[in-house]
N, C-alpha and C positions, 0 to 999 in steps of 0.2 A: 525410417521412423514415420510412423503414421500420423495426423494430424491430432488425432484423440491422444495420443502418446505425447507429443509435442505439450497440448493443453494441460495435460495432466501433471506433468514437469513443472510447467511454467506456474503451475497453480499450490504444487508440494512446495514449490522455491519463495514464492511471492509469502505465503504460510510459514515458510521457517524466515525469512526474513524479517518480516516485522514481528514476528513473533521474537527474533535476536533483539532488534531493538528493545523491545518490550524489556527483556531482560538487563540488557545495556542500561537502560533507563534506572529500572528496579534497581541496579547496583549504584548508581549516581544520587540516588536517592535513599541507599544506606535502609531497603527492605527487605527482608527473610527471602528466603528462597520460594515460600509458598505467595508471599507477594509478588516474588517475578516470575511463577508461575503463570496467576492472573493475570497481571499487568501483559503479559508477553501472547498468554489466549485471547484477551480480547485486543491487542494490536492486529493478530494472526486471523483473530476471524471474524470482529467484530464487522468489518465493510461487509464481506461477503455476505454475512447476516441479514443484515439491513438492507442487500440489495434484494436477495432472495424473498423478503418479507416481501416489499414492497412493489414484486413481479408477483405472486402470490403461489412462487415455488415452494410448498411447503409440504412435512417437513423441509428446513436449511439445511444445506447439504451435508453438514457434520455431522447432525443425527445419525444418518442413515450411512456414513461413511467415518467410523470412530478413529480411522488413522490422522485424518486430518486432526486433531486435536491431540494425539500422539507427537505429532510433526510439530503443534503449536508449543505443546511444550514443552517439549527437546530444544527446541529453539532458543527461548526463552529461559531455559535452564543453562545451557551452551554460551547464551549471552552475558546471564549471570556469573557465570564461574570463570569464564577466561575474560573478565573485564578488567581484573587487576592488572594486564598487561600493557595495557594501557594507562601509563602512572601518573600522568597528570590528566587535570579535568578535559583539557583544552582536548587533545591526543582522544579520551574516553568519548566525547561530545561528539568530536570529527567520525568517528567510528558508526556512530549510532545513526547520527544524519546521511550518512552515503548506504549504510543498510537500509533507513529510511524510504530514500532515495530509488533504490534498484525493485523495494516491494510496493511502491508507488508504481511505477514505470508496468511491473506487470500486470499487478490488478487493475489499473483502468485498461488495459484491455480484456482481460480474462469478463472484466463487470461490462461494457461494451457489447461482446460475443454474447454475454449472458440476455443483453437487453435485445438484441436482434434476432438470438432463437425463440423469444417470449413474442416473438412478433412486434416489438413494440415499435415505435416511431424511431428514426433516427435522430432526433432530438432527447427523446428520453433514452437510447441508448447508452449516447452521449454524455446524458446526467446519472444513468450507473455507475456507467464506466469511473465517472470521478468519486461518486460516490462509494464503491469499492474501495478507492485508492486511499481514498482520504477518510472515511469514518473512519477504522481501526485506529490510526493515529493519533483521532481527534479524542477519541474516548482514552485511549493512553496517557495522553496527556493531561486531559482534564482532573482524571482519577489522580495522577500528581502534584496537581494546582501549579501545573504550567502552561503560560498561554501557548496553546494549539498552534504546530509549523501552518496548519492550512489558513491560521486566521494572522498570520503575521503578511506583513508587506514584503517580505522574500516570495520570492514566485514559488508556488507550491501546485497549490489547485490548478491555475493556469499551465503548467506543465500536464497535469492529467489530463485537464480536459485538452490537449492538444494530440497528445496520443490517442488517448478515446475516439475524438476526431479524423484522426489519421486512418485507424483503423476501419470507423465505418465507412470514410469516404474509398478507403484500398478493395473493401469489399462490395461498393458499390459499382463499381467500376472494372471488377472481374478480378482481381487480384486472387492469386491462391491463398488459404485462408492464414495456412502456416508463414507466409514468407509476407504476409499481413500481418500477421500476428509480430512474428519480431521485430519488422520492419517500425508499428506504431510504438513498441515500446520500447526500439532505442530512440526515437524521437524525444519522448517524452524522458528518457533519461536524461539526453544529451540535455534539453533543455532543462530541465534540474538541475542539471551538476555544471553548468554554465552559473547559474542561478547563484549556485556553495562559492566555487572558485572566483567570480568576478563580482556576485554582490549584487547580482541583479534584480532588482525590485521595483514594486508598483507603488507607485508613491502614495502617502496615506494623506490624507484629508490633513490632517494635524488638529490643534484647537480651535476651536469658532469660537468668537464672542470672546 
């Protein structure tokens, strides 16, 4: 498997994954199919969007590549309609955060690679990379009026930006690009799903005054 093939994978999967949430979500929130349609496109490609804007790759990459928005929303459709198997909210919720979870873990690397082909600094790589990870979800959520996993004191962001991290440091360093590339985004899993399972969080300021 080629390295461009590897990416292209990792970028279809990261795509239908939150774009499943997206749908997960839509059905938790008791929306028509054409709202988890939406709800599941912009989980699926809203980072990407925002990263490509903001490197000044434009058109974003969906225009010019209509699958990817096929894939968004199959996804999201997918997520929608086998959500009842999941019969309580508790079971639905856990579902939706470990999907979450694994399209998080890719896109801040896929947003990372995007920032260090653009030339940019490894510090702004860095802040793609999470910003991949994390816009689509953030916008998911909002359009819900549920407070955002990135802005909750569960570790979210921190887990992207760690893989992000991972990665540019693998590739500054000689690493092959592909055995980087997976290598930063079980990092940034693991530390995710450490995060779900044990409760791991940054503690919040609480109320002043």
């Amino acid at each position: 498997m080629t390295v461009e093939t590897l990416f292209l994978i990792l970028d279809f999967a990261g795509i239908g994954l939150f774009a499943y949430s997206g749908g997960m979500l839509a059905a938790r929130k008791e929306l028509d199919p054409f709202g988890a349609a939406i709800l599941g496109a912009v989980a699926g490609m809203g980072g990407g969007t925002l990263r490509d804007v903001l490197l000044g790759d434009v058109p974003v990459y969906w225009v010019e590549a209509p699958e990817y928005l096929w894939i968004a929303l199959g996804g999201a459709l997918l997520g929608y309609y086998t959500s009842p198997w999941a019969q309580s909210l508790a079971s639905r919720r856990a579902a939706l955060v470990w999907a979450d979870a694994v399209g998080m873990a890719v896109f801040c690397v896929l947003g990372a690679k995007a920032g260090l082909a653009a030339g940019s600094h490894w510090s702004i790589a860095m802040l793609t990379g999470v910003m991949s990870a994390a816009f689509g979800g953030l916008l998911r959520d909002i359009i819900v009026n549920d407070v955002p996993l990135v802005l909750r004191a569960e570790i979210y962001a921190l887990a992207a930006l760690a893989g992000a991290g991972a990665y540019v440091l693998a590739i500054s360093l000689g690493i092959a690009t592909g055995t980087a590339a997976i290598g930063a985004a079980l990092i940034a899993f693991v530390i995710r799903g450490c995060a779900i399972l044990f409760n791991w969080t940054l503690p919040p300021l609480g109320k002043v005054g």
